[in-house]
C-alpha positions in Angstrom: 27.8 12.5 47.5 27.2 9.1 48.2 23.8 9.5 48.0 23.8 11.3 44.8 26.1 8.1 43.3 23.4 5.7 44.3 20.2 7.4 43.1 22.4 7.5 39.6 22.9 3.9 39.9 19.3 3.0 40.4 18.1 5.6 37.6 20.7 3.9 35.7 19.1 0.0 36.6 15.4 1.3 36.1 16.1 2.6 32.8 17.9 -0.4 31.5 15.1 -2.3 32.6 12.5 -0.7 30.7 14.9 -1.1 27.6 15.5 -4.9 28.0 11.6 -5.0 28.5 10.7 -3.4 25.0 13.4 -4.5 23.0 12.1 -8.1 23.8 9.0 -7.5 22.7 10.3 -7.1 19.3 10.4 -10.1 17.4 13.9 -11.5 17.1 14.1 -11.4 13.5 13.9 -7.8 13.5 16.4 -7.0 16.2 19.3 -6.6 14.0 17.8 -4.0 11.9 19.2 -0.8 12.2 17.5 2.8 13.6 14.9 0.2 14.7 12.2 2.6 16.6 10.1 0.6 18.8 6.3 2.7 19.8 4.2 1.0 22.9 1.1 0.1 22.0 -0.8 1.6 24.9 -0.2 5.5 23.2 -3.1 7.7 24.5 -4.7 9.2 21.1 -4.2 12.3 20.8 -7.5 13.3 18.1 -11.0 11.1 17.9 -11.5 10.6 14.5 -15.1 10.3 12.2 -16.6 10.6 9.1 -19.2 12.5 7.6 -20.6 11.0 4.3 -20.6 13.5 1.4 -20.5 12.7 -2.0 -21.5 9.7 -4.5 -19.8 9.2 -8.0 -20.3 6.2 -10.1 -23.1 7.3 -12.8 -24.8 9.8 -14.6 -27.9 10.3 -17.6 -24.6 9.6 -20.0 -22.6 6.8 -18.2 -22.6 3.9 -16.0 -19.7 2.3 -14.6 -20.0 -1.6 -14.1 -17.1 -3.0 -12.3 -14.8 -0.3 -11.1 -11.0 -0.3 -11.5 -8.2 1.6 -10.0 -9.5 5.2 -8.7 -7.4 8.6 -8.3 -8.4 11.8 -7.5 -6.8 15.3 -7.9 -5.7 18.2 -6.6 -8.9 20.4 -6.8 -10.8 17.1 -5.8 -11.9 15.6 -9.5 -12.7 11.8 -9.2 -11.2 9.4 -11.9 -12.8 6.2 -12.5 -11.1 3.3 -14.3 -14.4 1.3 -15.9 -13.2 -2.7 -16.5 -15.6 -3.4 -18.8 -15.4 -0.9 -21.4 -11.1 -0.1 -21.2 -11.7 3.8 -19.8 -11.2 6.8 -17.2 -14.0 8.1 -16.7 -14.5 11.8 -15.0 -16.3 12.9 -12.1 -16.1 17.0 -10.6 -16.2 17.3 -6.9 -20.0 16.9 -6.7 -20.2 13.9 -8.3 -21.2 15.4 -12.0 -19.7 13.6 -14.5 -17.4 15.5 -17.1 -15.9 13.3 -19.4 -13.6 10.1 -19.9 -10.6 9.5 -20.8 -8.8 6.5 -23.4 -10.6 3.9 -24.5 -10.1 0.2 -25.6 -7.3 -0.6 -28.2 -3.6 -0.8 -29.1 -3.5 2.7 -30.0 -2.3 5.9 -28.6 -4.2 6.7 -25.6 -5.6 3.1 -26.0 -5.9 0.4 -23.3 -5.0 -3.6 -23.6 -6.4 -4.1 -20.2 -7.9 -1.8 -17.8 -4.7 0.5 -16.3 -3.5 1.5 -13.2 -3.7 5.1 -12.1 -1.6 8.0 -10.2 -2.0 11.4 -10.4 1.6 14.1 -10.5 1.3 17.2 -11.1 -1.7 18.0 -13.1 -1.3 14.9 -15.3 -2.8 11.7 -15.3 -0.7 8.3 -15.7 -2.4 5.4 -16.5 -0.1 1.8 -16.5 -1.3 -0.5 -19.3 0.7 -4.2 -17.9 -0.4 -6.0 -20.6 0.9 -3.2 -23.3 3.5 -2.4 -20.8 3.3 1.5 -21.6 2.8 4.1 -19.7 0.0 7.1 -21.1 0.3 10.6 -19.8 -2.6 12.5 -20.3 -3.2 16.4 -19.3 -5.8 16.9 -16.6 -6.0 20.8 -18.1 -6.9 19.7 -21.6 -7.7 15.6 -20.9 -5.7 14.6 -23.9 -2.8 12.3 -24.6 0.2 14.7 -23.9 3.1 11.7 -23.7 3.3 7.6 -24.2 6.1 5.7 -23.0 6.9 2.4 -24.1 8.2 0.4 -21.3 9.1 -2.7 -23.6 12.2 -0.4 -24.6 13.9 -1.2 -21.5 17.3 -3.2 -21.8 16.7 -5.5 -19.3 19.0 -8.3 -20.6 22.0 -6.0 -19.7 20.9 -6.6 -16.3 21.1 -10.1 -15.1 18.7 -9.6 -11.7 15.9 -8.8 -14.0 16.1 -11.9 -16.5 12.1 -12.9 -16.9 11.3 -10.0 -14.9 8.9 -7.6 -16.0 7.3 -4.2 -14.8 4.6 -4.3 -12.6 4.4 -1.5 -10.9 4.9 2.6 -11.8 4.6 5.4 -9.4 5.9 8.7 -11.1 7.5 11.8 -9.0 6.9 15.2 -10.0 10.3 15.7 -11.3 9.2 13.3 -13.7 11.3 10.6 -12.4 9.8 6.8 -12.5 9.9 4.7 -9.6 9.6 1.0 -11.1 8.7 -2.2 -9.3 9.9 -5.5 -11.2 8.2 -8.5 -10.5 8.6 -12.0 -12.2 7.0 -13.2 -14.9 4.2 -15.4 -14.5 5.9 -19.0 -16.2 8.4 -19.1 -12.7 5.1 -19.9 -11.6 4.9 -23.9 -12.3 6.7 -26.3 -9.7 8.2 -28.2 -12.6 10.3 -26.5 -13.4 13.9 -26.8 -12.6 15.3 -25.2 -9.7 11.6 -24.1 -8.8 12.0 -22.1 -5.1 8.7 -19.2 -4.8 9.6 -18.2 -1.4 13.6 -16.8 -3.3 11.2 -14.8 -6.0 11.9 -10.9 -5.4 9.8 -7.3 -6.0 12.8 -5.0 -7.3 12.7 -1.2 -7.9 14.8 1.1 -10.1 14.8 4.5 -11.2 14.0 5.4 -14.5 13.6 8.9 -16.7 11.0 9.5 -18.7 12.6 8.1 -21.3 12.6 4.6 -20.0 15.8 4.3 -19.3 17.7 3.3 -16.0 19.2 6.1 -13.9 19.9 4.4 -10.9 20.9 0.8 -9.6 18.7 -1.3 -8.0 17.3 0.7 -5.0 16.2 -2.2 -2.8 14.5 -4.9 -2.7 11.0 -6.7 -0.9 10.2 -10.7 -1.0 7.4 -11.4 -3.1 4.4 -12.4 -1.8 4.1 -16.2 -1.9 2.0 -18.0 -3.8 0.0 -20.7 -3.2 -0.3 -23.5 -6.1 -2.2 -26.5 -6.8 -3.0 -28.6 -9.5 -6.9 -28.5 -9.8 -8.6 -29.8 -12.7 -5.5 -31.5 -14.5 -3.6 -27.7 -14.6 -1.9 -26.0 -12.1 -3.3 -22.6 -10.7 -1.9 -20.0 -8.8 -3.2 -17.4 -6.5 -2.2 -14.6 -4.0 -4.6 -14.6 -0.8 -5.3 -11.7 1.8 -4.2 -14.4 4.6 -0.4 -14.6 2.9 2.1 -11.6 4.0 2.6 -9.4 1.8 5.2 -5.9 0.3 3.3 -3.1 0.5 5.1 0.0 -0.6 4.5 4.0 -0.9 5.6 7.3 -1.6 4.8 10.6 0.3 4.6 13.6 -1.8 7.9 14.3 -1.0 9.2 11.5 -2.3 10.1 9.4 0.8 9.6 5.6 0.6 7.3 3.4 2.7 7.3 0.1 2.9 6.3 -3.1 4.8 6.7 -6.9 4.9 2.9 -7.0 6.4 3.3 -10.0 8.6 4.7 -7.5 11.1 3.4 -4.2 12.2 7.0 -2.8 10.8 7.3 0.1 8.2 10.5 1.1 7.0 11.5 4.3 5.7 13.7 5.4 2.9 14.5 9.2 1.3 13.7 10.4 -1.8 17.1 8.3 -3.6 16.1 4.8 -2.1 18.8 4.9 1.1 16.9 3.6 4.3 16.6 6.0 7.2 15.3 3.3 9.7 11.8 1.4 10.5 9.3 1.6 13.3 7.5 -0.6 14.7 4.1 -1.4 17.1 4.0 -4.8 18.9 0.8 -6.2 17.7 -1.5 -9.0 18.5 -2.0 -11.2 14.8 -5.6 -12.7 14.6 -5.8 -16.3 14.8 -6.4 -17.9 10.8 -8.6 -20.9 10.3 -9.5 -23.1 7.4 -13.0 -21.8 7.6 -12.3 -18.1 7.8 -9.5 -18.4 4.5 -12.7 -20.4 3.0 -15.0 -17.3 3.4 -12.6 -14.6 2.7 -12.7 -15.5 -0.6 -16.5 -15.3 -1.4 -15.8 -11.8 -2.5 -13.3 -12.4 -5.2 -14.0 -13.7 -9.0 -12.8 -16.9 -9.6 -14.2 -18.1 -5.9 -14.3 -21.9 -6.4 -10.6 -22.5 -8.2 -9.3 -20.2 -5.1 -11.1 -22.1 -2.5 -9.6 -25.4 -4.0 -6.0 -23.8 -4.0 -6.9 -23.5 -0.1 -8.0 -26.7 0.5 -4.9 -28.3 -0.9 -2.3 -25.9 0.7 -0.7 -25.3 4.3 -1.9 -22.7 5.8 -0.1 -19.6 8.4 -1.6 -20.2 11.8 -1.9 -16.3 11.8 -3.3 -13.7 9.6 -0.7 -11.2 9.1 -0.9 -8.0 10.7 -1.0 -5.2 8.6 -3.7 -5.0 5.6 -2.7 -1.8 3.2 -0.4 1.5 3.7 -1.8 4.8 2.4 -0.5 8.5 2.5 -2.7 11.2 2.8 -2.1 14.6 1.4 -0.3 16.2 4.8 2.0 13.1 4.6 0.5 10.9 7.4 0.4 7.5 7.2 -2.6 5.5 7.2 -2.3 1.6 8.5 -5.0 -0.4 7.9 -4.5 -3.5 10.5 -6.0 -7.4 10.5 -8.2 -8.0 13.8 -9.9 -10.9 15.4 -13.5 -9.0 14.0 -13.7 -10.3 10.2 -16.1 -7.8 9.4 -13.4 -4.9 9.7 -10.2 -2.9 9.6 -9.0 -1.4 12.5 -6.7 1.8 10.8 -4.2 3.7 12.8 -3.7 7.3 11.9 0.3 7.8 12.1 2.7 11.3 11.6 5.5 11.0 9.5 7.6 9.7 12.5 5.5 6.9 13.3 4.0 8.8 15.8 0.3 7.3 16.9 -2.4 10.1 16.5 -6.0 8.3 15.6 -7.5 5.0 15.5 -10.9 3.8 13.7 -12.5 0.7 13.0 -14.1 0.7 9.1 -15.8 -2.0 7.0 -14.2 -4.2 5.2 -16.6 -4.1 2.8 -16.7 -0.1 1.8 -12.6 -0.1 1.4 -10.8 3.0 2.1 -9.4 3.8 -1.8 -7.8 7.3 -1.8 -6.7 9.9 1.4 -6.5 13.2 0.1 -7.5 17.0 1.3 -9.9 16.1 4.0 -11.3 13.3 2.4 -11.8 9.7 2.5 -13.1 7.8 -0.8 -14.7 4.5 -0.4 -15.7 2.1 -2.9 -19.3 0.3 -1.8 -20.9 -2.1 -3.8 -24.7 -3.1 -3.5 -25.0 -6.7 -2.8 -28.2 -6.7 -4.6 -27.2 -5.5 -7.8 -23.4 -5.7 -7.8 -23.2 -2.5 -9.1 -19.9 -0.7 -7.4 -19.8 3.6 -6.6 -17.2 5.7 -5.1 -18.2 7.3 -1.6 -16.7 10.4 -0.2 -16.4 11.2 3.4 -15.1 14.1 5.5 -12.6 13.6 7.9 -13.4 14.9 11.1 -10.7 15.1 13.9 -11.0 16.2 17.3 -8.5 16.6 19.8 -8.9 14.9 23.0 -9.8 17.4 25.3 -10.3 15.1 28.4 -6.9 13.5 28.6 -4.0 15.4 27.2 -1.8 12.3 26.0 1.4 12.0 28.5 4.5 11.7 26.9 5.8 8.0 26.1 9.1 6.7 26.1 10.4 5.8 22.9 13.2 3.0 22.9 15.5 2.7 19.7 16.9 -0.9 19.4 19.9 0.7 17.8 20.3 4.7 17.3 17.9 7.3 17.1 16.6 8.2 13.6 18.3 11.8 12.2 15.9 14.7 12.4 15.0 14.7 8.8 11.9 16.9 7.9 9.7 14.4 6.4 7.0 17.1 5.6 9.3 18.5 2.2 11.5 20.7 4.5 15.2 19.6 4.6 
């Protein structure tokens, strides 16, 4: 009996050690948050992942696309093509045939201020003017306009947390629900103005129907990413920066929420009505940021000299952040593109639904993972030669390790263990 009582007490020890241990390898100012998961970040993959180059869309004897906007594609694998230049969708089929495009420029129904965003819901096409603030719905059965919503409609003066806020962000759900982002309006931009504070300025999501109209309070909330200013040339300019944290959120078919503050390798989780499940999180090593690297990381953006002045007048983070973008793929896995010491690419971690580690890759930066869907990676490469931009399409290929079945690892929660929530649709 004794025995017994002391093995229990050393079981007892060696397990709170390994506890203590993990849980300080979580940065302080996440220990308080609650159903905190904490993964090691010495998992054994479980598949070896690759990429088999398929498909090319970006022109045909009728079109060619200059500089390529956003990019979506469907459910029977149709590529859509937001052309900058000329205000339009245009239309790929799986092959990379061209069909058709959709909108054009104008103020009119259908019509395009600036070049839109785009997200594909069941079997309809949304396409986010900002500067119209309106939202088109077009068919992907007949390609025509079906529904326009005027965003502008929206009583935001009834709601004092949005005062000189504005939409900049839609994704829709396939109950036809809006999920809204709020972002402030350019003019809090300028340090002289009273009470001037960027690091207090707020991303802020709602509900809406598809009337416009709020059907929820404010769901949560994600710090904006700063801004750096300076006054260059007499007038002050403003930019964001790959080097500066950022929100990056998303929504699994499903309609579960995914966000993350990307200084940290932290996503949080939220259901379909905006209440938070918990986070997980993979101690990571940040890349070191100098001067010289922020200098050339901006030799691939428009606007290259202004932006390199911002940098030279501006503190900068000792650190790049950590994680790059979040994507979601069309079996609800996460894909996490992460910041390493190698400039010239992203290492991506392959993730379930829980968080769980299941592939890892390293990819160009310069051929950026756009859209996951069915299979399928789509890349958008653009020649250096002739600047001219195409969409890429590559099978996934995963292969189970075969070698090294993965050993189970120990998974400490800094707080309580998430629920069992099917994350897949199921409830």
């Amino acid at each position: 009996m004794k025995s017994k009582v002391i093995l229990l007490f050393l079981l007892t020890i060696s397990l709170c050690g390994c506890s203590v241990r993990h849980s300080n390898s979580v940065p302080e100012h996440l220990r308080g948050l609650k159903n905190l998961t904490v993964f090691p970040n010495d998992n054994k993959l479980i598949y070896h992942i690759s990429f088999k180059r398929n498909t090319i869309y970006n022109k045909s004897q009728k079109v060619l696309i200059g500089r390529m906007g956003d990019i979506a594609v469907d459910h029977s694998g149709r590529v859509y093509i937001v052309d900058i230049q000329q205000k339009m969708i245009h239309m790929f089929n799986p092959t990379g045939r061209y069909i058709t495009h959709i909108g054009r420029k104008g103020r009119g129904p259908g019509e395009f201020v600036v070049p839109p965003s785009i997200t594909i819901t069941s079997n309809q096409l949304y396409a986010y003017d900002l500067m119209a603030v309106r939202l088109s719905i077009f068919s992907l059965d007949s390609f025509t306009l079906t529904k326009t919503i005027n965003l502008n409609l929206i009583k935001q003066d009834s709601i004092k947390s949005l005062s000189r806020y504005w939409i900049n962000q839609i994704i829709p759900e396939s109950n036809g629900r809006l999920l809204a982002g709020f972002g402030p309006q350019a003019v809090q931009f300028n340090p002289e103005l009273p009470n001037f504070n960027a690091d207090s300025l707020y991303e802020k999501y709602y509900f809406l129907n598809d009337k416009a109209k709020f059907i929820s309070n404010e769901i949560f909330q994600e710090k904006k990413a700063k801004y750096l200013i300076a006054k260059v040339g007499g007038n002050y300019r403003i930019a964001n920066f790959s080097f500066i944290p950022k929100s990056i959120m998303t929504v699994n078919k499903s309609g579960y929420i995914y966000s993350t503050k990307s200084n940290d390798f932290l996503i949080s989780e939220y259901d379909s009505n905006g209440q938070y499940l918990g986070a997980f999180y993979y101690p990571f090593q940040k890349a070191k940021l100098t001067r010289k690297a922020a200098m050339e990381s901006q030799n691939i953006h428009f606007g290259t000299k202004y932006r390199q002045s911002i940098i030279k007048r501006n503190a900068l983070p000792k650190t790049w952040p950590a994680i790059n973008d979040l994507k979601i793929d069309s079996q609800n896995r996460l894909w996490v593109s992460t910041i390493v010491k190698n400039m010239k690419v992203y290492q991506w971690w392959v993730l379930n639904p829980n968080g769980k580690l299941i592939a890892r890759f390293n990819w160009p930066r310069n051929k950026p993972i756009e859209v996951i869907k069915k299979g399928y990676i789509y890349t958008r490469e653009t020649d250096t030669t002739t600047g001219i931009s195409k969409i890429v399409r590559y099978r996934i290929v995963m292969q189970k390790h075969s070698a090294n079945t993965p050993s189970k690892k120990r998974i400490v929660n800094v707080s309580y263990k998430l629920k069992n929530i099917d994350r897949s649709g199921g409830r």
